[in-house]
TIRO-2110 file (N, C-alpha, C; in Angstrom, 1 decimal):
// TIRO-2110
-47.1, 23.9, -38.0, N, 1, A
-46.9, 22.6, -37.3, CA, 1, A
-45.6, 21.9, -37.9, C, 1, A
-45.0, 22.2, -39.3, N, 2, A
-43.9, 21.5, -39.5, CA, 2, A
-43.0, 22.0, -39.0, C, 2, A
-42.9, 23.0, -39.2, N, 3, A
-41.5, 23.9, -38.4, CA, 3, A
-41.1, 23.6, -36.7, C, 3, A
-42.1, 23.1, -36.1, N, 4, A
-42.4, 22.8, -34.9, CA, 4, A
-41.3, 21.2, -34.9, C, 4, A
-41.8, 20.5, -35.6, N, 5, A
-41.1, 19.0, -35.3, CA, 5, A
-39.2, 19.2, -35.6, C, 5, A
-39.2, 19.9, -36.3, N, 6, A
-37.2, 19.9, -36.7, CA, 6, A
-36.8, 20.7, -35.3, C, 6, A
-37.8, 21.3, -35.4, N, 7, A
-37.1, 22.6, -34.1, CA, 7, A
-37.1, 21.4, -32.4, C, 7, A
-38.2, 20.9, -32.4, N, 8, A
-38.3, 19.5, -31.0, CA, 8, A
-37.2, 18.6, -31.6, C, 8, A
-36.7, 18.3, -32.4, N, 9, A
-36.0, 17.2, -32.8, CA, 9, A
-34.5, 17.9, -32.5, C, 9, A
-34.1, 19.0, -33.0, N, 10, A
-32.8, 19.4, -32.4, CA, 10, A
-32.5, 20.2, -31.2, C, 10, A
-33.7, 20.7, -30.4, N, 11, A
-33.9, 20.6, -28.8, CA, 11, A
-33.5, 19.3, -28.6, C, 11, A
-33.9, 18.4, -29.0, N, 12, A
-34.1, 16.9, -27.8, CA, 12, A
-32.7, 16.7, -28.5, C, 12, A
-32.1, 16.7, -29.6, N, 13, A
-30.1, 16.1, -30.2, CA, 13, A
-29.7, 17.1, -29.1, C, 13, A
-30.0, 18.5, -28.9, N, 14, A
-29.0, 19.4, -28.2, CA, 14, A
-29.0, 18.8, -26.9, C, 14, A
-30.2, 18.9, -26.2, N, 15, A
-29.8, 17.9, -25.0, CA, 15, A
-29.6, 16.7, -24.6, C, 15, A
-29.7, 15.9, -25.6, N, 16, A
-28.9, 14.3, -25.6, CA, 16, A
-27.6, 14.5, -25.7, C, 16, A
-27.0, 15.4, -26.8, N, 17, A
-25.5, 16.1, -26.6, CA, 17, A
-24.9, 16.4, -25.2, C, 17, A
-25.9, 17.3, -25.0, N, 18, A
-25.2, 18.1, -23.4, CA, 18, A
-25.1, 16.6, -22.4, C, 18, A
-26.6, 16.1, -22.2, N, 19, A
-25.9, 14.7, -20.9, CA, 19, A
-25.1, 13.9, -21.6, C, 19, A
-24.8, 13.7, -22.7, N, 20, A
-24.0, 12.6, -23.1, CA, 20, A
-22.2, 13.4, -22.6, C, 20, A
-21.9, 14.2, -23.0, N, 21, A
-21.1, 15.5, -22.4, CA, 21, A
-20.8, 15.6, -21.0, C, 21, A
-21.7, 15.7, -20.4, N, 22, A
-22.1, 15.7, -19.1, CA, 22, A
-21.4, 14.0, -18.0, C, 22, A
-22.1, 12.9, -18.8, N, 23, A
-21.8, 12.0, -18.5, CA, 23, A
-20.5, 11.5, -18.7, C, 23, A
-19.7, 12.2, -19.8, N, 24, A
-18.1, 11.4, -20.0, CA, 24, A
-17.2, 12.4, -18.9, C, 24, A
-17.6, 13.4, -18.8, N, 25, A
-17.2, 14.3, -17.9, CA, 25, A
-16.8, 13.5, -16.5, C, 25, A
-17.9, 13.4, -15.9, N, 26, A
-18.3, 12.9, -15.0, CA, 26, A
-17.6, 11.0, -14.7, C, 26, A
-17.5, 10.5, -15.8, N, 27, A
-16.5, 9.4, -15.3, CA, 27, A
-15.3, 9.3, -16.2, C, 27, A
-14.9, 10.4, -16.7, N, 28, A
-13.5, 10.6, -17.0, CA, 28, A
-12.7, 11.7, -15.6, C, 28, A
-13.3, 12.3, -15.0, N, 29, A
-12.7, 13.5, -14.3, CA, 29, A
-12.9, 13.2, -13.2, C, 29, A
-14.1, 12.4, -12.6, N, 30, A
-14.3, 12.2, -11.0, CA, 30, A
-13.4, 10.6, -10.9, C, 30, A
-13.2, 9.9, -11.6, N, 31, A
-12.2, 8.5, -10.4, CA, 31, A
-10.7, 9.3, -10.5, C, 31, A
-10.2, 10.5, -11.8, N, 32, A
-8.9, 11.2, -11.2, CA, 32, A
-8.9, 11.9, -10.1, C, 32, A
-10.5, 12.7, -10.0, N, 33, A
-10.4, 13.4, -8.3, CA, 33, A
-10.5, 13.2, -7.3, C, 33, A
-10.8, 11.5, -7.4, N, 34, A
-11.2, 11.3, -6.4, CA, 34, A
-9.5, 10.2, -5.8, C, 34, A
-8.7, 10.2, -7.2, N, 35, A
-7.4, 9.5, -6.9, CA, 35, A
-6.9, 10.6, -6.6, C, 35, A
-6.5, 11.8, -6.8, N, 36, A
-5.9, 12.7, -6.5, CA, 36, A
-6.0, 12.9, -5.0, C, 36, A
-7.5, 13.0, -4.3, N, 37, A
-7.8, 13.3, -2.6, CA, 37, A
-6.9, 12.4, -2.5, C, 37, A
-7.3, 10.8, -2.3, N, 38, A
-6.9, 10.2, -2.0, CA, 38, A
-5.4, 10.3, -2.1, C, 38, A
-4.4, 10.5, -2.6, N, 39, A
-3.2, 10.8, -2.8, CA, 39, A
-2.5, 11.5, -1.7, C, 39, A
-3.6, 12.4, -1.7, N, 40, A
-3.0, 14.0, -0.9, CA, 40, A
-3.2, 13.6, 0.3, C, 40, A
-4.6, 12.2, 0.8, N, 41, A
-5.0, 12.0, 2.4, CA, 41, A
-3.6, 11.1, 2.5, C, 41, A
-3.1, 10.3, 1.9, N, 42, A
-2.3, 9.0, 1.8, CA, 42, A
-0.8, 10.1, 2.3, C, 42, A
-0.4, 11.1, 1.9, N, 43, A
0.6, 12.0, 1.7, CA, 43, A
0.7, 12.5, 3.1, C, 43, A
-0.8, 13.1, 3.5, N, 44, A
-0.5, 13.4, 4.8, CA, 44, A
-0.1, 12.4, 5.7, C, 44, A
-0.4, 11.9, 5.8, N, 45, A
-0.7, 10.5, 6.7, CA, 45, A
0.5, 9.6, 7.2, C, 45, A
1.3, 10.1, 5.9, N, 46, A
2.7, 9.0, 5.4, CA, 46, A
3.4, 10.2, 6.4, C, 46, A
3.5, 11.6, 6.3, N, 47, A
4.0, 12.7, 6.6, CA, 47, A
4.4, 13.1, 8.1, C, 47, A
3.1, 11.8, 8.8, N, 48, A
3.3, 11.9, 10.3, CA, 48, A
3.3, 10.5, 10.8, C, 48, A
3.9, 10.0, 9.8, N, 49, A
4.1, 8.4, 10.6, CA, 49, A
5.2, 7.7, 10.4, C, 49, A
5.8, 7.3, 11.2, N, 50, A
7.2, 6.2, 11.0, CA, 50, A
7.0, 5.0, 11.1, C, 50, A
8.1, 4.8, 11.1, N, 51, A
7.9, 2.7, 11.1, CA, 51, A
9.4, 2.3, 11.7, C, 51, A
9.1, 1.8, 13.0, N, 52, A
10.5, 1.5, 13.7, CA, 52, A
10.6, 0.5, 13.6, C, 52, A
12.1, -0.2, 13.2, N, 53, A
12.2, -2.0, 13.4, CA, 53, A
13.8, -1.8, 13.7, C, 53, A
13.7, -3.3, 14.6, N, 54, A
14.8, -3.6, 15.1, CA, 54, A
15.7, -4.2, 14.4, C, 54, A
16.6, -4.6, 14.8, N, 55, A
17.9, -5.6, 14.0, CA, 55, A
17.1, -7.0, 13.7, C, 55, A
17.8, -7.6, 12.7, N, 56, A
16.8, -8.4, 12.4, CA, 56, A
17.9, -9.2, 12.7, C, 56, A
17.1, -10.9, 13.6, N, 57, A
17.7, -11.5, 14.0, CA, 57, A
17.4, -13.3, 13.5, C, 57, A
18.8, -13.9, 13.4, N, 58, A
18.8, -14.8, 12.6, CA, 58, A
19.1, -16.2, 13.2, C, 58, A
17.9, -17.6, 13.1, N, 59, A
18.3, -18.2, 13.9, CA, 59, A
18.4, -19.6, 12.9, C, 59, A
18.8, -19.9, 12.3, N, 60, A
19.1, -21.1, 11.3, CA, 60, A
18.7, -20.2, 10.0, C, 60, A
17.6, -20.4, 9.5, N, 61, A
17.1, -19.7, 8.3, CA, 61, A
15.9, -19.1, 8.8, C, 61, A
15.7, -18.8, 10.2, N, 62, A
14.5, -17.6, 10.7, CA, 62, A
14.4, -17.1, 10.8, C, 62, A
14.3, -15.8, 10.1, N, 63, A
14.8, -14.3, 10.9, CA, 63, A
13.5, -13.9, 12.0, C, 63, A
13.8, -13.0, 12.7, N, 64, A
12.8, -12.1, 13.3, CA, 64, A
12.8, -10.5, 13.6, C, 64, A
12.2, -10.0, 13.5, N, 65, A
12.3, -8.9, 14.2, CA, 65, A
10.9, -8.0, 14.8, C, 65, A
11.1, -6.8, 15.3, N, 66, A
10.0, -6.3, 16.0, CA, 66, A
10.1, -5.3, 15.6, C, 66, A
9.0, -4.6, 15.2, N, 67, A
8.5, -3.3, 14.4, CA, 67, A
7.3, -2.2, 15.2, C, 67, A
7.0, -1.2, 15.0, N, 68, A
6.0, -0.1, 15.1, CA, 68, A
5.7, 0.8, 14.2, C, 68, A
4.7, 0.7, 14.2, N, 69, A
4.1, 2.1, 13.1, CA, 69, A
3.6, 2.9, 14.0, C, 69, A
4.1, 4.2, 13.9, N, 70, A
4.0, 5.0, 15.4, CA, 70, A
3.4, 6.3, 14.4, C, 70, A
2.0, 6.6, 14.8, N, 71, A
1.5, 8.0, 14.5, CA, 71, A
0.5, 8.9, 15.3, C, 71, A
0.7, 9.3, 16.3, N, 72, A
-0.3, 9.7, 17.3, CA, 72, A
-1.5, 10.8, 17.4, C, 72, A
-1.8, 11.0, 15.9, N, 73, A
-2.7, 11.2, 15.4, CA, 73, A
-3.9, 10.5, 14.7, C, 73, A
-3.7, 9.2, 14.6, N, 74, A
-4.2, 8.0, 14.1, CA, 74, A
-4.7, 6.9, 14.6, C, 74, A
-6.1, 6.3, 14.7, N, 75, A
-6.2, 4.8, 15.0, CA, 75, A
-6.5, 4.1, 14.4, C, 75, A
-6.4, 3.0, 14.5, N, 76, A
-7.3, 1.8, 13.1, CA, 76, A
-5.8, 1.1, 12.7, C, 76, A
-5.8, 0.5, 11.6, N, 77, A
-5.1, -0.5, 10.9, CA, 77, A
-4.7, -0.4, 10.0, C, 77, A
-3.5, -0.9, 9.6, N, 78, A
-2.7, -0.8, 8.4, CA, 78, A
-2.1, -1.9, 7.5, C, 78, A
-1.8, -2.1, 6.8, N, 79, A
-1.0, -3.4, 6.4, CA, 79, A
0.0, -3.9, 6.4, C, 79, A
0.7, -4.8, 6.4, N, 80, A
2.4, -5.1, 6.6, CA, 80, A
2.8, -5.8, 5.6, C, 80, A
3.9, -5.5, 4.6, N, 81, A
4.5, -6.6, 3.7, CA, 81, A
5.9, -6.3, 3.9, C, 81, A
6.3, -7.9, 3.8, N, 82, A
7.9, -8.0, 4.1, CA, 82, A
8.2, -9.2, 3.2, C, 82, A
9.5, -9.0, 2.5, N, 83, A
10.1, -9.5, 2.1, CA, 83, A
11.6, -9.4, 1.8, C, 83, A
12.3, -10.3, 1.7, N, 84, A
14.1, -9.9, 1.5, CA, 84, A
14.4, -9.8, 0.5, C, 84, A
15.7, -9.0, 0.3, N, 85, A
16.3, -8.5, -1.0, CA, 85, A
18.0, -8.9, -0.5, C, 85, A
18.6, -9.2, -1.4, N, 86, A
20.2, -10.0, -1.5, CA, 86, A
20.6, -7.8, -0.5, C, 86, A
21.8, -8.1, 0.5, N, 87, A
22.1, -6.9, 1.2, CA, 87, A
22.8, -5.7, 0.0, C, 87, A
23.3, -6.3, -1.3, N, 88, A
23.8, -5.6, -2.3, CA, 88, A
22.7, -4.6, -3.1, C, 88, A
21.2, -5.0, -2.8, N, 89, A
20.3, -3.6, -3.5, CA, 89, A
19.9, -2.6, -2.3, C, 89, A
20.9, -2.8, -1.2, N, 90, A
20.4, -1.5, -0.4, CA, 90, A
19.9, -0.9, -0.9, C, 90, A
21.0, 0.2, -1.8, N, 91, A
20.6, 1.6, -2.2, CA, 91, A
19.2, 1.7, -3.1, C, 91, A
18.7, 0.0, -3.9, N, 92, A
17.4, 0.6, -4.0, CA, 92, A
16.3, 0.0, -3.4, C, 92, A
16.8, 0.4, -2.3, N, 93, A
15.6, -0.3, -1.2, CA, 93, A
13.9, 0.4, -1.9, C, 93, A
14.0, 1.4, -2.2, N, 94, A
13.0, 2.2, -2.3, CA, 94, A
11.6, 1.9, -3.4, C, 94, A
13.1, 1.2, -4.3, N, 95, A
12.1, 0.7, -6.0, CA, 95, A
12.1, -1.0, -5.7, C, 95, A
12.2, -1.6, -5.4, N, 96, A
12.3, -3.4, -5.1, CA, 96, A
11.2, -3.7, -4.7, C, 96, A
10.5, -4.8, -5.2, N, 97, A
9.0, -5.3, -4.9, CA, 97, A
9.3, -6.0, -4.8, C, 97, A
8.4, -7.3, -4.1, N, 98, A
8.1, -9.0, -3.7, CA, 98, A
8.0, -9.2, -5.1, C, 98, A
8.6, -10.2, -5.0, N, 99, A
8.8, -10.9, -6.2, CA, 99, A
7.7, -12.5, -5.7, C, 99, A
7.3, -12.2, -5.0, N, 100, A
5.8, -13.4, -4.8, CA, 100, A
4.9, -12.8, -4.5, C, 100, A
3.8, -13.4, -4.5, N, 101, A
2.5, -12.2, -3.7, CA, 101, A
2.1, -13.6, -2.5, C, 101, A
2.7, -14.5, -2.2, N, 102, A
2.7, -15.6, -1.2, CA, 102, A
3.5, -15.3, 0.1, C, 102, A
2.8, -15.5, 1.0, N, 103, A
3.0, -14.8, 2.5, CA, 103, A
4.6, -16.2, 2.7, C, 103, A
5.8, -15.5, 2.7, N, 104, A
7.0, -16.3, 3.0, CA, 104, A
7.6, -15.8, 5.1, C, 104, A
6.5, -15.6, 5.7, N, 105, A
6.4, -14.7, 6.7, CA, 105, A
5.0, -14.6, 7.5, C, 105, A
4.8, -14.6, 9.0, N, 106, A
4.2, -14.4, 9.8, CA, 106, A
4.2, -13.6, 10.4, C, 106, A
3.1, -12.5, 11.1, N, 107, A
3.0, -11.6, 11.8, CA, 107, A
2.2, -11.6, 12.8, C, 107, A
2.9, -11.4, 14.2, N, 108, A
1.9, -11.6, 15.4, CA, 108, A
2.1, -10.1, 16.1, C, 108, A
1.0, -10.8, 17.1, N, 109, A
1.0, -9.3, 17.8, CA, 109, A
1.4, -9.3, 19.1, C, 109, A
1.5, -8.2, 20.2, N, 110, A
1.6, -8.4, 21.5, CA, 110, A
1.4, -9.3, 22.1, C, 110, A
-0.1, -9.8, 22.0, N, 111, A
-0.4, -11.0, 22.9, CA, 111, A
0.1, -12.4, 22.5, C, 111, A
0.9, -12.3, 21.4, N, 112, A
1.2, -13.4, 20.5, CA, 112, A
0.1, -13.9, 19.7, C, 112, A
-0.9, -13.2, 19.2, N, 113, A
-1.5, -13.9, 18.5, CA, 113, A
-1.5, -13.6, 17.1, C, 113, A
-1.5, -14.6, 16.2, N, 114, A
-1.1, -14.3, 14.8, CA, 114, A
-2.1, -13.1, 14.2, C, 114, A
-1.7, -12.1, 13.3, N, 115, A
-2.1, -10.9, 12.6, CA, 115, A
-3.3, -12.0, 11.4, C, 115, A
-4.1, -11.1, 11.4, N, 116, A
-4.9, -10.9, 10.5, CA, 116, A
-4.7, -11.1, 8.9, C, 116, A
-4.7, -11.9, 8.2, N, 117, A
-4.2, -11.9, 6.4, CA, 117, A
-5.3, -11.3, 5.9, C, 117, A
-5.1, -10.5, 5.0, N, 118, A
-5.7, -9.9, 4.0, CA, 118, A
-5.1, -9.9, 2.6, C, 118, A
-6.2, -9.8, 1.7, N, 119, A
-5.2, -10.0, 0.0, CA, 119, A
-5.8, -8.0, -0.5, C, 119, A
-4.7, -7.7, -1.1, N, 120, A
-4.9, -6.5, -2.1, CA, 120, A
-5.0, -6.4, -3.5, C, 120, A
-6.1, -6.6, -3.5, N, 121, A
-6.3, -7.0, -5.2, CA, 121, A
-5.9, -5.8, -6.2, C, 121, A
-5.3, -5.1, -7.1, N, 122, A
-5.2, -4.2, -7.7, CA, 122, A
-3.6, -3.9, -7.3, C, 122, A
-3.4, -2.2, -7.6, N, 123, A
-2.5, -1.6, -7.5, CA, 123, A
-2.0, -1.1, -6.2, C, 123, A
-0.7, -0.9, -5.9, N, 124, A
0.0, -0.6, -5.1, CA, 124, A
0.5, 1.3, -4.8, C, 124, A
0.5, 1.9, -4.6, N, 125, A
1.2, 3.1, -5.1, CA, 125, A
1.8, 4.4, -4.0, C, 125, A
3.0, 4.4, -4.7, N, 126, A
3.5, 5.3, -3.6, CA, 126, A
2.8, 6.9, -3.5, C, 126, A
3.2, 7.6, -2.5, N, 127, A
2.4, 8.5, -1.8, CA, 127, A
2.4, 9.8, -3.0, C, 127, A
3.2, 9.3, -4.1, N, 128, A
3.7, 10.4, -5.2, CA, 128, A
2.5, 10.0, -6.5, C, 128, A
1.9, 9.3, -5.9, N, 129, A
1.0, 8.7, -7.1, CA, 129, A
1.3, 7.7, -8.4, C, 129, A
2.7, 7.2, -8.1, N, 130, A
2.9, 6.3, -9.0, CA, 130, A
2.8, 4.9, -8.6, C, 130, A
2.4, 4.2, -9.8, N, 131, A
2.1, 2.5, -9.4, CA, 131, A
3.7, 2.3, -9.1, C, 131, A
3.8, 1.9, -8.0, N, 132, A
5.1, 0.5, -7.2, CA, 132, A
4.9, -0.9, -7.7, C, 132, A
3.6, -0.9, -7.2, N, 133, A
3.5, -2.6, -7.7, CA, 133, A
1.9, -3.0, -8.0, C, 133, A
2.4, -3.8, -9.1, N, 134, A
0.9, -4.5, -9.5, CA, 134, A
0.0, -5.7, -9.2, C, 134, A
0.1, -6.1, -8.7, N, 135, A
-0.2, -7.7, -8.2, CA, 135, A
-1.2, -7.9, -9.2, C, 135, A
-1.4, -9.4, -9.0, N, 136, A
-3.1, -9.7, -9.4, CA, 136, A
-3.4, -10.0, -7.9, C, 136, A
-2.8, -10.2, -7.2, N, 137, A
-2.9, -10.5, -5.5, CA, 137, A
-1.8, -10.5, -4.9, C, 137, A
-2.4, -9.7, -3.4, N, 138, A
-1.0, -9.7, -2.6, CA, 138, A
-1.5, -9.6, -1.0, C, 138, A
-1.2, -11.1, -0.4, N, 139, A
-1.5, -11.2, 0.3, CA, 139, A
-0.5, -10.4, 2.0, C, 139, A
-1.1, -9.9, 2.6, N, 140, A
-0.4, -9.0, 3.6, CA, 140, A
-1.1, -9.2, 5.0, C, 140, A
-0.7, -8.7, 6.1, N, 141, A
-1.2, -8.8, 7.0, CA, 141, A
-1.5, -7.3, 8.2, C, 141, A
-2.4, -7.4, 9.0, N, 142, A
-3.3, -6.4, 9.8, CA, 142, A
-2.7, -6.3, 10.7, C, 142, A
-2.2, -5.0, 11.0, N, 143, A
-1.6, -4.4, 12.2, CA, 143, A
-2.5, -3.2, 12.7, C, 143, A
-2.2, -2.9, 13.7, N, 144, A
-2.6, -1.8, 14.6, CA, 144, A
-1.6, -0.8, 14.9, C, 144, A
-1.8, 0.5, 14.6, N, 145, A
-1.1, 1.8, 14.7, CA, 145, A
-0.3, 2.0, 16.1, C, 145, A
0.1, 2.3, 16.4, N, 146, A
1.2, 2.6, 17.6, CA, 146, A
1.0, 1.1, 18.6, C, 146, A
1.7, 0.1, 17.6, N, 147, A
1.5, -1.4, 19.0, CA, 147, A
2.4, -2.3, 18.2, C, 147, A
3.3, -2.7, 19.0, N, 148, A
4.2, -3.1, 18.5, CA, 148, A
3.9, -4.5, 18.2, C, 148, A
4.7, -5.2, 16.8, N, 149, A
4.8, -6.7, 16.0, CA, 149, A
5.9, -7.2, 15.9, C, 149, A
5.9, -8.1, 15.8, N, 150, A
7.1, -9.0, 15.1, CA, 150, A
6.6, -9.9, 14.1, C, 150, A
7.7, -10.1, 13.1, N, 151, A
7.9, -10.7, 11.9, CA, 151, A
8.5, -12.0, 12.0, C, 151, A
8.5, -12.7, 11.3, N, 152, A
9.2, -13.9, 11.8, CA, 152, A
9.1, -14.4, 10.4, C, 152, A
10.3, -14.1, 9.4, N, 153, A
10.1, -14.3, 8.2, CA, 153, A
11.5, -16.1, 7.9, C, 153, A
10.9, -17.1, 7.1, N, 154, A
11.4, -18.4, 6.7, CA, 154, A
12.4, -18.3, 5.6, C, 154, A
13.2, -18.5, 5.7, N, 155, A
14.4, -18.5, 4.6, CA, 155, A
14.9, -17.7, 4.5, C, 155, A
15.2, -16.8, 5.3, N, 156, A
16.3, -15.7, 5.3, CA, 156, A
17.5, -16.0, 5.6, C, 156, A
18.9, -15.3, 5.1, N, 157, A
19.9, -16.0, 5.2, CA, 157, A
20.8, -14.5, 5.8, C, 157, A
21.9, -15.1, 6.1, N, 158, A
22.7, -13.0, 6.9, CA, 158, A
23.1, -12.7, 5.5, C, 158, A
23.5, -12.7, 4.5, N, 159, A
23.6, -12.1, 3.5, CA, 159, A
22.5, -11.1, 2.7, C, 159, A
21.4, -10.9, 3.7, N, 160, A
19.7, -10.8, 3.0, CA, 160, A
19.2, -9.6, 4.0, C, 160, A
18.7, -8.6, 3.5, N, 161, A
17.9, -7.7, 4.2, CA, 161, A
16.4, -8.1, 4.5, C, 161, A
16.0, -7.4, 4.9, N, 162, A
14.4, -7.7, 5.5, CA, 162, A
13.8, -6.0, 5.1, C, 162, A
13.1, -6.2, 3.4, N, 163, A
12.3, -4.7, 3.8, CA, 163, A
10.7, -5.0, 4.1, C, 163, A
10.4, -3.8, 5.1, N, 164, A
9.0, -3.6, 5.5, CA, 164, A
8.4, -2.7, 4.9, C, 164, A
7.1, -3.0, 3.9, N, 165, A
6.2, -2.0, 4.0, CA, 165, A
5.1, -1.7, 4.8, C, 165, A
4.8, -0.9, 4.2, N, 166, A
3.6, 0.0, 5.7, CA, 166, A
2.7, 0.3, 4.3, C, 166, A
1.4, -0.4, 4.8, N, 167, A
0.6, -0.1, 3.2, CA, 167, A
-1.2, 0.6, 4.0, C, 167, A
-1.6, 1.4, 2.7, N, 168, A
-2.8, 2.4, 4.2, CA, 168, A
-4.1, 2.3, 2.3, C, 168, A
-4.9, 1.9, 2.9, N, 169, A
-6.0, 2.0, 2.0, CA, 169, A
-6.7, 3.6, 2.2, C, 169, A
-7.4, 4.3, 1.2, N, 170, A
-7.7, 5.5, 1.5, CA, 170, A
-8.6, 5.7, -0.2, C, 170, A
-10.1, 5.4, 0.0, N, 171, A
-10.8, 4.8, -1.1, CA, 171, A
-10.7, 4.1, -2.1, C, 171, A
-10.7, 2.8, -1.5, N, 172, A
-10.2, 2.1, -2.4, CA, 172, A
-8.9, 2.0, -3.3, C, 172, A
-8.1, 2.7, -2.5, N, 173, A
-6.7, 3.0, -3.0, CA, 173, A
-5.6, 2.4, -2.2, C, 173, A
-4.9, 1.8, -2.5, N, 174, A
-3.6, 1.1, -1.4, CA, 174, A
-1.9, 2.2, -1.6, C, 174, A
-1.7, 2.4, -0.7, N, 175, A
-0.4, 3.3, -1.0, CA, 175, A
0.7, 2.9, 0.2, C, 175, A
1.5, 2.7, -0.4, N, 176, A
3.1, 2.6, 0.7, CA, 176, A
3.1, 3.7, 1.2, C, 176, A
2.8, 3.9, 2.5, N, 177, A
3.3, 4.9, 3.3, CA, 177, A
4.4, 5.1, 3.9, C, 177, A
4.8, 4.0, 4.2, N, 178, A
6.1, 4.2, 4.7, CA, 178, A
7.0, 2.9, 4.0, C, 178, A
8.1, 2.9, 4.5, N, 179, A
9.3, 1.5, 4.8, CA, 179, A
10.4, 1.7, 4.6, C, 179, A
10.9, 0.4, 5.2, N, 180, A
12.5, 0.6, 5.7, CA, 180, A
13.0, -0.5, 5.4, C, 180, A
14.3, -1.1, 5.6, N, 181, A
14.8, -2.3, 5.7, CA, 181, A
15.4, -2.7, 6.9, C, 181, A
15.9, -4.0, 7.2, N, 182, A
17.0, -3.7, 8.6, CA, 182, A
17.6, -5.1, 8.1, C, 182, A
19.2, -4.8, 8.9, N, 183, A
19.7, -6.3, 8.3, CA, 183, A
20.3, -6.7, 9.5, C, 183, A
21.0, -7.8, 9.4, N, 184, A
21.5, -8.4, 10.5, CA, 184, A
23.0, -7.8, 11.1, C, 184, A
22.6, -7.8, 12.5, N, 185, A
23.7, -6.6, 13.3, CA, 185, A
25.2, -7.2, 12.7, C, 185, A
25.9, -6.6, 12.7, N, 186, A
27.8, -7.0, 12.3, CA, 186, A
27.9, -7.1, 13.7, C, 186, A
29.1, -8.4, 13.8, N, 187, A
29.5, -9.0, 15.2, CA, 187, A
30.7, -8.1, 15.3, C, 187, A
31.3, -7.9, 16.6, N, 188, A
31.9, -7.0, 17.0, CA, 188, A
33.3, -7.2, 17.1, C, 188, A
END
């Protein structure tokens, strides 16, 4: 009978071992696999979709323009953030984040009626899986896939670009799928 109790007692450590094992496993490996899908669904997605915008036009300090996220594989909704950058960071259009997470901009739709606000609480990240941007909040607006919007962004000046992102949730994950900038047409 004594030999019996050491022997149940390092059965029951061995298997407290294994699920405890089991368990770090399981939430150290499954939120990277499940950021990784999500990466690779965000990748496709980005892969077959554009973002058209027009010249951006300027009428005291208003700009406007008209935009499409065109993917004809796709329905449902996406997000929109815009904001300007001085016309001298063109070239890094690609790395430049809002420097507010405060909507400086409106977005309506066909019918004219104003877009939907939404806030993105967390991280931002490009289709490559790296954080772009971190907010503690970043308030954006709801668009619809192949239908065209306008922007109508306040204090923009002609010396100032207008970039658009294109932002796609995909478990709980937010990722820039697309964007572009557009600036105001040179007079002739």
């Amino acid at each position: 009978m004594e030999s019996v109790i050491p022997q149940l007692i390092l059965i029951i450590a061995v298997v407290g071992i294994g699920i405890a094992l089991l368990a770090f496993s399981f939430a150290y490996f499954l939120p990277k696999e499940v950021f990784s899908i999500s990466q690779q669904q965000a990748n496709q997605i980005a892969g077959s979709t554009s973002l058209s915008v027009g010249p951006l036009l300027i009428n005291n300090t208003v700009g406007s323009v008209v935009a499409e996220v065109y993917n004809p594989s796709v329905n449902g909704s996406i997000e929109v953030v815009a904001f300007t950058i001085p016309a001298s960071l063109q070239p890094s259009v690609g790395v430049v984040t809002p420097s507010t997470s405060s909507l400086n901009y409106q977005v309506y739709l066909t019918n004219n009626k104003r877009a939907n606000t939404t806030t993105i609480s967390g991280s931002i990240y490009d289709v490559g899986g790296s954080v772009i941007y971190s907010p503690s909040k970043l308030q954006v607006y709801t668009v619809s896939y192949n239908s065209p919007f306008t922007i109508i962004y306040n204090g923009v000046s002609s010396n100032q670009d207008l970039v658009v992102w294109i932002i796609y949730k995909v478990n709980n994950y937010w990722f820039r799928i697309v964007y572009t900038y557009t600036t105001v047409p040179q007079s002739p």
